[in-house]
N, C-alpha and C positions, 0 to 999 in steps of 0.2 A: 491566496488563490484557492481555486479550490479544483479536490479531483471527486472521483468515484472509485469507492474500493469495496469490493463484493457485493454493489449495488447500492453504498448507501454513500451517498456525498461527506465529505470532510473536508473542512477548511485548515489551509494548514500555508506554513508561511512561503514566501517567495525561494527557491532553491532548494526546495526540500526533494529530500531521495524516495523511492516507493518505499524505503525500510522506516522514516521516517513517517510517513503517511500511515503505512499497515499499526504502527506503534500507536498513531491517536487511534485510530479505528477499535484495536483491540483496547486501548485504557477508554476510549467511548463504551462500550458494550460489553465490562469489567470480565474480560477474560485475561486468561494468563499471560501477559507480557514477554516469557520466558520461552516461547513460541516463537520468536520472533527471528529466532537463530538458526531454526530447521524450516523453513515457507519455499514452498516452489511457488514464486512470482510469476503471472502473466500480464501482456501487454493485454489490450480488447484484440487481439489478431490471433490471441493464442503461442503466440512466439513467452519463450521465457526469456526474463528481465534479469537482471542481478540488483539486491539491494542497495546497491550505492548507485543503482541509475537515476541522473534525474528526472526530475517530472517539472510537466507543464501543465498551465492552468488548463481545466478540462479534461484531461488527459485520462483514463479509466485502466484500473488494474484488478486484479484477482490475488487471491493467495488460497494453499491447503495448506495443511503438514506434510512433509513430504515421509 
């Protein structure tokens, strides 16, 4: 499937969680991995997600450091 994370598409497998997602996105675009444990998550509505939510194909997220 694929979503949208910080505006750039990733394809990423069937049942994956946004934690899962934000992971390829950051090992795409070789930054720290170690990030991954401090992210304030957003939906595209601006509401925040929790990393273990899933995701669906198409579906768009955000992340900073929090």
């Amino acid at each position: 499937m694929t979503v949208t994370v910080n505006n750039q598409e990733i394809r990423i497998f069937n049942g994956a969680t946004a934690k899962h997602a934000i992971l390829r996105y950051l090992l795409r675009n070789k930054l720290d991995v170690k990030k991954v444990d401090n992210l304030v998550i957003k939906d595209k509505y601006g509401h925040q997600i929790d990393g273990d939510a899933p995701l669906s194909n198409g579906q768009t997220i955000t992340f900073k450091t929090a």
